[in-house]
C-alpha positions in Angstrom: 78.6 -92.9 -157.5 81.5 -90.4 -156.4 85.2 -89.4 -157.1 87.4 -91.8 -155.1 89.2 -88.6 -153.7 85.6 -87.3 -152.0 84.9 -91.1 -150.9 88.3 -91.3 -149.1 87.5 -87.6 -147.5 84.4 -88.6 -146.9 85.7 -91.6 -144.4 88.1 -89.4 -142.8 85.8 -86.5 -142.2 83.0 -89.1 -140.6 86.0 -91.0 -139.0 84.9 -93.4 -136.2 81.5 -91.5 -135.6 77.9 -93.2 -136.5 75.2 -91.3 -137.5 74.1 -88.5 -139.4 77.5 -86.7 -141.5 75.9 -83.5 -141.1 74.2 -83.1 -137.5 72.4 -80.1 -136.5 74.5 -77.9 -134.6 71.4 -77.6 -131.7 70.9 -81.5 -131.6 73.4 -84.1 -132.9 70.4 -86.6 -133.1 69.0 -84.6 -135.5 70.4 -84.1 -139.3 70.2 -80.4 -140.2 67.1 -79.1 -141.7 66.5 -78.3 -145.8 65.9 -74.8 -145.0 69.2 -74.5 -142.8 71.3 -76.2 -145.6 69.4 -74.0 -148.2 70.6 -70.5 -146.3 74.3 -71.7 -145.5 74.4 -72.1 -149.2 72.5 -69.0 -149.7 74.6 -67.2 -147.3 77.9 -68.2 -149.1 76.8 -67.9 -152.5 76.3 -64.1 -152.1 79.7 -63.8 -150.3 81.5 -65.4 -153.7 78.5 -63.0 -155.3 77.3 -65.9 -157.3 74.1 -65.2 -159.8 71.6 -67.8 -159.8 70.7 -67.9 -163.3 67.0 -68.2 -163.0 65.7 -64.8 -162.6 62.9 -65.5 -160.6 65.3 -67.1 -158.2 67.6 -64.9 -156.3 70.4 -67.2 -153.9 71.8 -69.9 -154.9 70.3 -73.0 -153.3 70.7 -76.9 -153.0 67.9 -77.4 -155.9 70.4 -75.2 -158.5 73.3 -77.1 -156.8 71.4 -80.4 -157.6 70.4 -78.8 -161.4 74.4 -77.9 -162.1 75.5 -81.6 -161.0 73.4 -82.9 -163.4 73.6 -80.7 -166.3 77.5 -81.6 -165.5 76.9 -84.9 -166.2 75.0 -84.5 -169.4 78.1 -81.8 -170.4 80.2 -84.9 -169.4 78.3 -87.4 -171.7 76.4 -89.5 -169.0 73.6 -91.1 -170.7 69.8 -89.9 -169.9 69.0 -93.5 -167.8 72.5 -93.1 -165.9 71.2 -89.3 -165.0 67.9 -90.4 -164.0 69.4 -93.1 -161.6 71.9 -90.5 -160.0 69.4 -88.0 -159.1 66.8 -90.8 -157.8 64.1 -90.2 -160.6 61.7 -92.6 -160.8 60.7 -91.9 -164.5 63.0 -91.6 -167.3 60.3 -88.6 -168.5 61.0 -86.8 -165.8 65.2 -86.6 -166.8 63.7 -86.0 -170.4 61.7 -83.6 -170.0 64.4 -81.5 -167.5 67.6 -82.7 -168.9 66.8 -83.8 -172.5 66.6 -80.3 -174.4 70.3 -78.9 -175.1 71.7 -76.6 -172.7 71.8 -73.1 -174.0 75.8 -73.2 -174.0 75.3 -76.8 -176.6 72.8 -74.8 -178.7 75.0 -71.6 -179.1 78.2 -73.8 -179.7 76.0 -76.2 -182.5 75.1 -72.9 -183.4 78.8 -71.8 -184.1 79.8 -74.9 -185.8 77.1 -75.0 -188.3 75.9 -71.5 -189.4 78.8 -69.4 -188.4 81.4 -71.9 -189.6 
């Protein structure tokens, strides 16, 4: 499922043309590759000078992209089975065990709410 705004750009971005939406730029056969998609996004998350917030990580790539949409969704009160159907999962353990836990932002505001009043 998408925003009805993206769906309608969508269809006027693809327009008349069949095929892949995002061709490679060397072959229009061919869509482009992970690893090109992962240092586009790479390349302009370090000109915004955005922080991937795992340590261990350092650019931004379409894995934290895909990690953000879904804790989004949780923030937004999408329930674990509608997650798990979005990103393609084919266990509802697997959205559990990644999704399930609170999000260090829920914790801290619970937190706020119950101890610091």
């Amino acid at each position: 499922p998408i925003q009805a705004g993206l769906y309608q750009d969508l269809k006027f971005f693809i327009g008349k043309r069949r095929g892949l939406v995002f061709p490679s730029r060397s072959n229009p056969h061919k869509p482009l590759t992970a690893c090109l998609v992962n240092k586009i996004l790479s390349d302009i998350g370090n000109k915004a000078r955005v922080i991937n917030p795992d340590p261990e990580q350092k650019n931004i790539n379409c894995h934290i992209l895909r990690h953000t949409y879904a804790r989004g969704l949780k923030d937004a009160g999408l329930s674990m089975e509608a997650i798990q159907n979005i990103l393609g999962h084919s266990s509802i353990k697997t959205t559990m065990d990644i999704y399930g836990l609170m999000s260090k932002k829920d914790l801290q505001k619970e937190f706020n709410k119950k101890i610091l009043c």
